[in-house]
SEKELO-480104 format. One record per residue (C-alpha): residue number from 1; residue in one letter; x, y, z. Coordinates in steps of 0.25 Angstrom, whole numbers, padded with zeros to 4 digits. Example, Ala and Ser with C-alpha at 12.3 -4.5 7.8 and 13.67 -1.06 7.14 Angstrom:
SEKELO-480104
ATOM  rovex  firo     px     py     pz
ATOM      1     A   0049  -0018   0031
ATOM      2     S   0055  -0004   0029
//
This chain:
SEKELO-480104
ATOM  rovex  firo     px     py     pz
ATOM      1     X   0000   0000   0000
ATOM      2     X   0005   0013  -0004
ATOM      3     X   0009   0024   0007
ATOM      4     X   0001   0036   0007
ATOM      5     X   0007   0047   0002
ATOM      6     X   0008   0061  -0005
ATOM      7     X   0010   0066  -0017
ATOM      8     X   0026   0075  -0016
ATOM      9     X   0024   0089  -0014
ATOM     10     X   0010   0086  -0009
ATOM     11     X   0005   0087   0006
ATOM     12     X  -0008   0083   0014
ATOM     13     X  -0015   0095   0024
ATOM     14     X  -0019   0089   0037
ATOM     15     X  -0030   0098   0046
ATOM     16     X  -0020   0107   0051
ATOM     17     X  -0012   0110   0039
ATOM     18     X  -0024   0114   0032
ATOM     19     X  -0029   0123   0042
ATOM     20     X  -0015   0132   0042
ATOM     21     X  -0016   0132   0025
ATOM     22     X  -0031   0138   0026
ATOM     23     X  -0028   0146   0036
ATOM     24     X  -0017   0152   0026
ATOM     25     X  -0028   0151   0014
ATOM     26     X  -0038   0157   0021
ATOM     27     X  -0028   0169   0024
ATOM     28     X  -0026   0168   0009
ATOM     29     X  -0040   0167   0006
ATOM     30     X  -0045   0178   0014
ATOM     31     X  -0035   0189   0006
ATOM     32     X  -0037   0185  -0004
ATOM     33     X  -0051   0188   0000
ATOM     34     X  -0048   0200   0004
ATOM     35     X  -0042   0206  -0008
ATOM     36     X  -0053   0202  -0016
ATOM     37     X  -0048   0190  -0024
ATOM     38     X  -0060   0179  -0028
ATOM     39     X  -0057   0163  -0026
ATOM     40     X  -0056   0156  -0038
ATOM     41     X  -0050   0139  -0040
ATOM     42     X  -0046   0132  -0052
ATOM     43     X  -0045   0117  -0055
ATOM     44     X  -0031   0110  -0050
ATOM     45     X  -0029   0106  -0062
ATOM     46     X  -0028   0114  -0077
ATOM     47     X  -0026   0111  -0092
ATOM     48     X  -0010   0110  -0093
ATOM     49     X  -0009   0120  -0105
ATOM     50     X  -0015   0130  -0094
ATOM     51     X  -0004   0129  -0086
ATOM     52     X   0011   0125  -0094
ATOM     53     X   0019   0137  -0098
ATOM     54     X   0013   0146  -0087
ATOM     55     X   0023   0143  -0076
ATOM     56     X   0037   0143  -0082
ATOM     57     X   0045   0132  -0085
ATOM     58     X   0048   0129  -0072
ATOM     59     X   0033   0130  -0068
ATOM     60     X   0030   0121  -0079
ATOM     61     X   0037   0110  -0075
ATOM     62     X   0030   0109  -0061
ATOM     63     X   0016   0107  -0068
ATOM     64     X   0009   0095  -0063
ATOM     65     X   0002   0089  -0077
ATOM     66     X  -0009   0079  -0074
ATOM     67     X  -0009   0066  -0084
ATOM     68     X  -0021   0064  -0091
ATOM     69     X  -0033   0055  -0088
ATOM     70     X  -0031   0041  -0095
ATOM     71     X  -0017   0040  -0099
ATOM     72     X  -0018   0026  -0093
ATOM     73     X  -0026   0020  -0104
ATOM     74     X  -0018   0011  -0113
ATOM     75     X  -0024   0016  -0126
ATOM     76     X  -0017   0032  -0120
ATOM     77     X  -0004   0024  -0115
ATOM     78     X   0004   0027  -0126
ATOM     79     X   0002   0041  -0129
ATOM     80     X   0002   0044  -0114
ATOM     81     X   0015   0039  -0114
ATOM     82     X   0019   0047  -0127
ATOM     83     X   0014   0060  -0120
ATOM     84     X   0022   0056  -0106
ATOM     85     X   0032   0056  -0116
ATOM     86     X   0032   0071  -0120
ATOM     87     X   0028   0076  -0105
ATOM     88     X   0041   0071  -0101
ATOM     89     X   0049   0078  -0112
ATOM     90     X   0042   0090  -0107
ATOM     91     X   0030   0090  -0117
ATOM     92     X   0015   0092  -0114
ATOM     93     X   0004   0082  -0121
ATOM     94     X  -0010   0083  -0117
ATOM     95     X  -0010   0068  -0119
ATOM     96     X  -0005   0066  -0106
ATOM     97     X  -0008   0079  -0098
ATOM     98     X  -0016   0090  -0100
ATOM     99     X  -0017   0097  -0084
ATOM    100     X  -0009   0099  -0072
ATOM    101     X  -0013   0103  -0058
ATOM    102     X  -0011   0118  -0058
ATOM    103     X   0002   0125  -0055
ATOM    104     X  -0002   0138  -0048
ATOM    105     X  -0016   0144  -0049
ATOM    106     X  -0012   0157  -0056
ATOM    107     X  -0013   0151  -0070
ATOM    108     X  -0026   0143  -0067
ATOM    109     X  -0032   0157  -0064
ATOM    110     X  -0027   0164  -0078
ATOM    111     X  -0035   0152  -0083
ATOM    112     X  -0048   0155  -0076
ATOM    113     X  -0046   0167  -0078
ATOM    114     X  -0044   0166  -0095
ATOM    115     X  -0056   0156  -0094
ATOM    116     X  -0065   0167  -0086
ATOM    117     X  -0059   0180  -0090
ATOM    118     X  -0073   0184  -0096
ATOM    119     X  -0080   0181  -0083
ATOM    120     X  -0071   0188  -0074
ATOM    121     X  -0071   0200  -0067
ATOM    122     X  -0058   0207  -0068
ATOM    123     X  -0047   0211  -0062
ATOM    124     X  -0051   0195  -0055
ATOM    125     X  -0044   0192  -0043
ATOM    126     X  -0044   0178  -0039
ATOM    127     X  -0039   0168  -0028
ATOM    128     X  -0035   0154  -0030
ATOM    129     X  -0031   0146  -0018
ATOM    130     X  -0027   0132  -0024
ATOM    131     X  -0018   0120  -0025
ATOM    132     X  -0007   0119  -0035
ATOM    133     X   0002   0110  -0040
ATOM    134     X   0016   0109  -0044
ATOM    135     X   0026   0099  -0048
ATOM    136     X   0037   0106  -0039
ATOM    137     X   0048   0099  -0032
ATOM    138     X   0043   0098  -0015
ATOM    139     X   0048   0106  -0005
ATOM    140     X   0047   0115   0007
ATOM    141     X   0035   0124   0002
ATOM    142     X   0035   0118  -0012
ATOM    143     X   0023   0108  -0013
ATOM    144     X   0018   0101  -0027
ATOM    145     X   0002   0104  -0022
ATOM    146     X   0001   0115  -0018
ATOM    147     X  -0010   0128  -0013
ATOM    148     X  -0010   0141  -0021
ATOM    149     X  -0016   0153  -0018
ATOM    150     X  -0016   0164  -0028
ATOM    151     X  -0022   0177  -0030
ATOM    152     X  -0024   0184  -0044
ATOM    153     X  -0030   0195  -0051
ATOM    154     X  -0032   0196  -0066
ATOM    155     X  -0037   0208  -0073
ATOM    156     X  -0028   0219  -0068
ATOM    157     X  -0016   0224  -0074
ATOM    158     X  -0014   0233  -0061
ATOM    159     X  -0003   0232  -0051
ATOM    160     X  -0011   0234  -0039
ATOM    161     X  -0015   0221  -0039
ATOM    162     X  -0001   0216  -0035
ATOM    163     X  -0003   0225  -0025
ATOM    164     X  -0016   0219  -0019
ATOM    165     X  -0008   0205  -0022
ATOM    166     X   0004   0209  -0014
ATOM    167     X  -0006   0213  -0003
ATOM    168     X  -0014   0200  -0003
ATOM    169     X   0001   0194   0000
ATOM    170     X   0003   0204   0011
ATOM    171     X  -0011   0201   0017
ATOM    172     X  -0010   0187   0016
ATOM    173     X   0006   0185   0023
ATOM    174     X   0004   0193   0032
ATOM    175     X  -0011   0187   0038
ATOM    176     X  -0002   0175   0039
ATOM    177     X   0009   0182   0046
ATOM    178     X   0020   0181   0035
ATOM    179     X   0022   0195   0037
ATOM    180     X   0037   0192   0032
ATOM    181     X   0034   0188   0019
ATOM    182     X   0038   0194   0006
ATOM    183     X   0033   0199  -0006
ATOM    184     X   0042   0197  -0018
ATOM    185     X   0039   0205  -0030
ATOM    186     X   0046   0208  -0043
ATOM    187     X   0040   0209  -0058
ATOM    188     X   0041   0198  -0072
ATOM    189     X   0044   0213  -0078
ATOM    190     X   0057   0216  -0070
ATOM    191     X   0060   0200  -0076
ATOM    192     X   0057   0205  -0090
ATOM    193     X   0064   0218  -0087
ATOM    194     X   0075   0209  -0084
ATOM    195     X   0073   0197  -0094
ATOM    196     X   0073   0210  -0105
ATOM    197     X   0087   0215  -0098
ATOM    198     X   0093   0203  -0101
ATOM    199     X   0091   0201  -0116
ATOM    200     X   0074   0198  -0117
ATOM    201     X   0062   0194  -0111
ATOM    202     X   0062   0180  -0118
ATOM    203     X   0072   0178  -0105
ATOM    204     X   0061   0182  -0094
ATOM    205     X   0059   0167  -0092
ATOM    206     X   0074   0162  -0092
ATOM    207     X   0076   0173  -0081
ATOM    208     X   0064   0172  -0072
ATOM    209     X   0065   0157  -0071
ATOM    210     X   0079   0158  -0067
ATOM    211     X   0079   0170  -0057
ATOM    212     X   0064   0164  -0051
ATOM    213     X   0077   0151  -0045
ATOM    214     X   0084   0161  -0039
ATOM    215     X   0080   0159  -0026
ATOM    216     X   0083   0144  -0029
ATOM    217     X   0096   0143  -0036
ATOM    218     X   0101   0157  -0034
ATOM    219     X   0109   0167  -0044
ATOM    220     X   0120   0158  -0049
ATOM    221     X   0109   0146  -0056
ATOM    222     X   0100   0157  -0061
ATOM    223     X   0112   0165  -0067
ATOM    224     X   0114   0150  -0072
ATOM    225     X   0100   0147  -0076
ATOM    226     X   0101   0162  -0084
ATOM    227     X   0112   0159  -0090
ATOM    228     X   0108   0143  -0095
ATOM    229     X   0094   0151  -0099
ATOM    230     X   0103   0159  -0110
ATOM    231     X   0105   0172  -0103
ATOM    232     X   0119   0181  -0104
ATOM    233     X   0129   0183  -0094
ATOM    234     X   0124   0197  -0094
ATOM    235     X   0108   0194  -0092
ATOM    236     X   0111   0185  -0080
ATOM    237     X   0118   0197  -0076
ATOM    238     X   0109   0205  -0077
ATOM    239     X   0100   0196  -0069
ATOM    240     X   0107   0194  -0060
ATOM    241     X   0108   0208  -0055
ATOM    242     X   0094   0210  -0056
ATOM    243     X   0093   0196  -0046
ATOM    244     X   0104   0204  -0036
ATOM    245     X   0095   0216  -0034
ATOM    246     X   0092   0220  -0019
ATOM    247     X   0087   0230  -0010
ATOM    248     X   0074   0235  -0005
ATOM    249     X   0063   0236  -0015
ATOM    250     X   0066   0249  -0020
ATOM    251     X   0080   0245  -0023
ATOM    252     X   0077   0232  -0030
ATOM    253     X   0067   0241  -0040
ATOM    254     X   0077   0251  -0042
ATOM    255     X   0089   0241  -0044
ATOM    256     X   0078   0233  -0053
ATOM    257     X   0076   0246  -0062
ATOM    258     X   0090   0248  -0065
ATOM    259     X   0092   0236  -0070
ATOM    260     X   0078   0234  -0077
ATOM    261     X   0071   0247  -0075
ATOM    262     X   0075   0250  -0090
ATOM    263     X   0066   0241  -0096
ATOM    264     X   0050   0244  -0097
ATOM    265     X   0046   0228  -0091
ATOM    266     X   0057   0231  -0079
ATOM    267     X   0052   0246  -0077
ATOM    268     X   0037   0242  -0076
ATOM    269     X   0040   0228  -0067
ATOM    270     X   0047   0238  -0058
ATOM    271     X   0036   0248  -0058
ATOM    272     X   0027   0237  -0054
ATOM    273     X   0035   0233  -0043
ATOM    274     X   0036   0247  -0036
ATOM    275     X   0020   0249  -0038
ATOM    276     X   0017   0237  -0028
ATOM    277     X   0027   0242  -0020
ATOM    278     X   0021   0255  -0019
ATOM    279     X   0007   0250  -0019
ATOM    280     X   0009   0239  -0008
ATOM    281     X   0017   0248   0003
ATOM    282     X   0007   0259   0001
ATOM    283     X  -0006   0252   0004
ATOM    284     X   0002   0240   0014
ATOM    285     X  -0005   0246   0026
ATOM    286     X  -0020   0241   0020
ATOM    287     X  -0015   0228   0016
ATOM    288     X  -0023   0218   0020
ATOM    289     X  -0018   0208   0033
ATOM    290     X  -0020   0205   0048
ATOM    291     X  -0017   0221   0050
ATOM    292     X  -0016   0233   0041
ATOM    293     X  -0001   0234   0038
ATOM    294     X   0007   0245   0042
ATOM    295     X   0007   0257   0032
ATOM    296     X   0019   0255   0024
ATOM    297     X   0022   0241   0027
ATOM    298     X   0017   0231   0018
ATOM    299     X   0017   0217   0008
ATOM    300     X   0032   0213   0010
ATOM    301     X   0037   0217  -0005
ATOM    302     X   0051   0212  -0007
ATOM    303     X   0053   0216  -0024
ATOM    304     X   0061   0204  -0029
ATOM    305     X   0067   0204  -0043
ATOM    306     X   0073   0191  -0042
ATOM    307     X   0056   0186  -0040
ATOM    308     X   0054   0180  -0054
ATOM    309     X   0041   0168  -0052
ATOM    310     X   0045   0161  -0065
ATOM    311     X   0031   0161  -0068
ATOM    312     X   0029   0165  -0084
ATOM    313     X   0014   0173  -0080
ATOM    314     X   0021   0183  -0073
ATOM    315     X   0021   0198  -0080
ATOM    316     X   0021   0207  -0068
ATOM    317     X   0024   0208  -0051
ATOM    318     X   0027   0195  -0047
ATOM    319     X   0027   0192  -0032
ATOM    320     X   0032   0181  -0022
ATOM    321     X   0031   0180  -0008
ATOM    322     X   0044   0175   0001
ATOM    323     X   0039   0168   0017
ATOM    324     X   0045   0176   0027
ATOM    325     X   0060   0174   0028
ATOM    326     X   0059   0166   0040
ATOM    327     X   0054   0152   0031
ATOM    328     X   0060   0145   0021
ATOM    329     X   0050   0146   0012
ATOM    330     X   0051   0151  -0004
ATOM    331     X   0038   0160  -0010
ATOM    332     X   0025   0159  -0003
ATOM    333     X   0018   0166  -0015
ATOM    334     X   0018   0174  -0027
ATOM    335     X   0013   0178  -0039
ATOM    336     X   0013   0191  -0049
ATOM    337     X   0007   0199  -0061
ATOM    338     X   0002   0191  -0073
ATOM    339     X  -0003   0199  -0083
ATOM    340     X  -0006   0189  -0095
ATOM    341     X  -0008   0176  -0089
ATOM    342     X  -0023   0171  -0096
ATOM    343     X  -0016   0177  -0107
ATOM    344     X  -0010   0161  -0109
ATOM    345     X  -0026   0158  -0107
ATOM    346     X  -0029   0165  -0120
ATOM    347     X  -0035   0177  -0112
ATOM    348     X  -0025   0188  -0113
ATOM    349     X  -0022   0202  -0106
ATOM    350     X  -0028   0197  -0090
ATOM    351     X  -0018   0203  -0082
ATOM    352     X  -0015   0196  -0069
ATOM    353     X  -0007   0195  -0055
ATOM    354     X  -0008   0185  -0044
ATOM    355     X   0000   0179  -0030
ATOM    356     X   0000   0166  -0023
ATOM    357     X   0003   0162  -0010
ATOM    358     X   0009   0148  -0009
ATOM    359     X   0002   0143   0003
ATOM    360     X   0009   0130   0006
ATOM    361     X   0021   0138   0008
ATOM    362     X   0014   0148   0017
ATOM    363     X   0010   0138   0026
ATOM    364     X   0024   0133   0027
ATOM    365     X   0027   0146   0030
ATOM    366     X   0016   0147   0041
ATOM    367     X   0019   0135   0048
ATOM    368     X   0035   0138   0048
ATOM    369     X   0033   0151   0053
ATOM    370     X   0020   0146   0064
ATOM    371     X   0011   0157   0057
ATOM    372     X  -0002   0148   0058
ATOM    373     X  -0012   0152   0068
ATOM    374     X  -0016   0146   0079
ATOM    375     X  -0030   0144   0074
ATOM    376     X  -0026   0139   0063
ATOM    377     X  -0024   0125   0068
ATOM    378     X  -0038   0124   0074
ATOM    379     X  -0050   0115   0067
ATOM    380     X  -0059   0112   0079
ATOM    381     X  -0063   0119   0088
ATOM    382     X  -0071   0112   0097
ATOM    383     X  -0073   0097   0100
ATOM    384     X  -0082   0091   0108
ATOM    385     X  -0081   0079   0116
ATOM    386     X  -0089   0067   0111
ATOM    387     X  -0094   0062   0126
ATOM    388     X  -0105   0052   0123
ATOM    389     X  -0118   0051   0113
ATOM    390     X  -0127   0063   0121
ATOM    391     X  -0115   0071   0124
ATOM    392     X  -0108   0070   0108
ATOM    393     X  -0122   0076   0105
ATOM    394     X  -0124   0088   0110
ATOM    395     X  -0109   0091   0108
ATOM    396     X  -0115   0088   0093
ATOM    397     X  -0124   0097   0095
ATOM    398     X  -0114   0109   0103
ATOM    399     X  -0106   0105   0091
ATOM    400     X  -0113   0110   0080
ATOM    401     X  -0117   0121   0087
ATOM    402     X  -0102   0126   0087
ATOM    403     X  -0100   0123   0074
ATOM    404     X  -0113   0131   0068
ATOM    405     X  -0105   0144   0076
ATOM    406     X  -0091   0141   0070
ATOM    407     X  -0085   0132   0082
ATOM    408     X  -0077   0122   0074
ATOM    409     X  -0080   0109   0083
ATOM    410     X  -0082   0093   0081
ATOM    411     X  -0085   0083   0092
ATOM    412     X  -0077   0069   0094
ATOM    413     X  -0079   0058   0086
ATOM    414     X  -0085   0047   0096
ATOM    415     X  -0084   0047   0111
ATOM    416     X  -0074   0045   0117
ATOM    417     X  -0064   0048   0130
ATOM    418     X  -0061   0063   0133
ATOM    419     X  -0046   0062   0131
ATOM    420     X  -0048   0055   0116
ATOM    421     X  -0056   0067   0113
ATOM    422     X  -0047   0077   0120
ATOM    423     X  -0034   0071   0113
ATOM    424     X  -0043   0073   0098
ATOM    425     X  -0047   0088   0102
ATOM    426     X  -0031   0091   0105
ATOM    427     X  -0025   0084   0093
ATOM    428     X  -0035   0092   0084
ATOM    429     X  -0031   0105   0092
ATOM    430     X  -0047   0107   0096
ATOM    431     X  -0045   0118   0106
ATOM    432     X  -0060   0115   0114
ATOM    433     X  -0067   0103   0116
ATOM    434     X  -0084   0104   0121
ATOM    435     X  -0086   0091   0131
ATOM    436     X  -0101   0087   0134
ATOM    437     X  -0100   0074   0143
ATOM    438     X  -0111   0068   0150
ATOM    439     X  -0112   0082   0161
ATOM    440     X  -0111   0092   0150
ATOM    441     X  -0122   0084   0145
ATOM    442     X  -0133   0087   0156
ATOM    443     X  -0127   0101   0159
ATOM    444     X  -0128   0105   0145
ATOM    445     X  -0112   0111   0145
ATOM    446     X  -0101   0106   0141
ATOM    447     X  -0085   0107   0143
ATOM    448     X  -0077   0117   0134
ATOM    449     X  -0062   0113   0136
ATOM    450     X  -0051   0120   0128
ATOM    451     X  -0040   0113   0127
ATOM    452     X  -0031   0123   0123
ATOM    453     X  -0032   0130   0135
ATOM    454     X  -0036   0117   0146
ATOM    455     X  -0047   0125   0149
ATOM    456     X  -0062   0120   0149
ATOM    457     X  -0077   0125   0152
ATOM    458     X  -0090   0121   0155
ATOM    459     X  -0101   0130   0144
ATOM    460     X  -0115   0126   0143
ATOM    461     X  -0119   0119   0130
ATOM    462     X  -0128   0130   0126
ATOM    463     X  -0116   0141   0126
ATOM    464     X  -0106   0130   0118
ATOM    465     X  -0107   0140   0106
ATOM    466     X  -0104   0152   0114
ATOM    467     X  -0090   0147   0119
ATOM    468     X  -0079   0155   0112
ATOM    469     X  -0071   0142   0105
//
């Protein structure tokens, strides 16, 4: 017999771990909310040809493709084997495969989108909070199934809904107390700007794949990879002074513009740059959180030219957002400006911009820095003892009456000793337990003890609902 088992880079959620990631969707959910976005969901799975060539190269390769139906018949065995054939050597055949599960949700949406656009209202701000799939290599933080959460508005060429998207980011981190996160930005124009510095923009590609592996393999292998990509001595250069620029904001945009500034793409990316930046810090003190923010302070904005996502769809800001400096943990989100994305869906011209939040890694991220709640880890409420047939029944009774206010409470399965059923109520962290045993019976009252706090009282069974659980 086989020994039960997962799938790599899967994982199961017991009761507890599912109550600590909606606490953080709900958090999401609720700022989402807030800012006016509306819930939309799509199918796990979509046509392949909707999703190969959005994601890169790299991208590409991490798409799972799911094989057809039949491909087991023995009058289909000889040309599934042919089209096996070309899969292998890198080849699509529809005779094999003709969907995979979905690799992110943005591309999905610019779908929906392209299929709906005449029923819309625009601009259409969405939210899409849904699992994913990726053939990825599994690691700390880096999971094959995964949950997305993504926010997007279409229709809008205006910059202020970077700012409105940098805000929901603020909102969110900070309700969860990451208050030292930050938020990289940078602009696929600075990239161009620099691509056309170094001899065209047919090398936007080679150069965003290779500085988007810096943190990975550092300056050395992406000179390298630049240089086995067919750029000069002189482009890598050039790069690689734009990769060494430092300072505060203001000094990384004016050091940008002196090496890029020259061009039309490089002067409007860094334009764009400095109208979130001004936008944000003026209007920080109404961002929505636990608490207005101070005037002046604000989204933690950290302009990052080496910031490439070597996603093709990108046009305009792109953002990503680093855990606090006191975990291990790589990005926790991003996203960025789209501006012809369902123009690949046949409906050309819908601008767009949108940003993630990677919640598996937020919880990890959570739970290393002890950021859940207390509450969090609560289900039941109340149990009540199970102390005979006559007694089971009015605590049946009590028990529904709790739950019809909000009282989250079940009673124990059978009769049985008081110390079995104390021992359940403290494995399942149930902070009260209600006894009714033969005397509470008679007296109409029963026995309120919390267990958190070894404390117990005697109420009558008619206040019960009144008692302040």
């Amino acid at each position: 017999m086989p020994k039960p088992s997962l799938p790599s880079g899967t994982r199961d959620f017991g009761p507890e771990t599912v109550r600590k990631r909606n606490y953080i969707l709900n958090t999401i959910r609720g700022v989402f909310e807030l800012y006016g976005f509306q819930p939309l969901e799509t199918p796990a799975m979509e046509n392949l040809e909707t999703l190969m060539g959005k994601y890169g190269e790299e991208g590409d390769k991490l798409i799972f493709k799911i094989l057809n139906n039949g491909l087991d018949l023995p009058e289909k065995e000889a040309s599934a084997r042919e089209a096996f054939e070309l899969v292998l050597k890198g080849k699509n055949t529809k005779e094999l495969t003709e969907r995979a599960l979905k690799y992110d949700l943005t591309i999905p949406f610019a779908r929906y989108v392209a299929m709906n656009h005449g029923q819309l209202t625009f601009p259409f701000r969405r939210y899409q909070i849904q699992p994913v799939w990726r053939a990825d290599r599994p690691q700390k933080g880096r999971y094959r199934e995964f949950t997305q959460c993504d926010v997007d508005v279409v229709g809008s060429y205006s910059l202020l809904n970077e700012v409105e998207l940098a805000g929901v980011y603020h909102s969110v981190l900070t309700r969860l107390g990451l208050y030292g996160y930050e938020l990289r930005v940078n602009s696929r124009k600075i990239l161009a700007a620099l691509a056309e510095v170094c001899g065209g923009a047919e090398k936007l590609t080679e150069i965003t794949v290779a500085i988007d592996k810096l943190d990975k393999i550092g300056l050395e292998k992406v000179k390298e990879e630049l240089s086995s990509r067919g750029l000069t001595a002189q482009q890598i250069e050039t790069i690689a002074q734009y990769l060494a620029i430092e300072g505060t904001n203001a000094e990384k945009i004016h050091q940008a513009s002196a090496l890029i500034g020259s061009t039309e793409l490089g002067k409007k990316g860094l334009e764009e740059i400095s109208f979130l930046m001004d936008h944000l810090y003026s209007s920080a003190g109404n961002i929505p959180g636990n608490a207005p923010a101070p005037i002046g302070a604000g989204p933690n904005l950290v302009v990052d030219f080496t910031l490439a996502r070597g996603l093709n769809y990108y046009t305009g800001l792109i953002f990503e957002v680093k855990a606090p400096p006191t975990v291990t943990m790589g990005s926790i989100g991003g996203g960025g400006r789209y501006d012809d994305l369902t123009g690949t869906f046949g409906v050309p011209n819908v601008p767009g911009v949108g940003i993630s939040f990677g919640v598996d890694r937020i919880y990890d991220v959570l739970e290393e820095l002890k950021l859940f709640p207390d509450n969090v880890y609560t289900g039941t409420q109340v149990l009540f003892f199970n102390m005979g047939i006559q007694e089971s029944k009015t605590a049946l009774s009590l028990l529904q009456q709790l739950r019809g206010i909000g009282v989250r409470s079940e009673i124990y399965h059978e009769q049985a000793k008081m110390d079995k059923q104390f021992k359940y109520a403290e494995k399942r962290n149930i902070p009260f337990v209600v006894i009714i045993g033969s005397s509470e019976l008679e007296q109409n009252t029963c026995v309120i003890k919390n267990l958190d706090k070894g404390e117990q009282q005697t109420v009558s069974q008619e206040t019960l609902v009144r008692f302040p659980f």
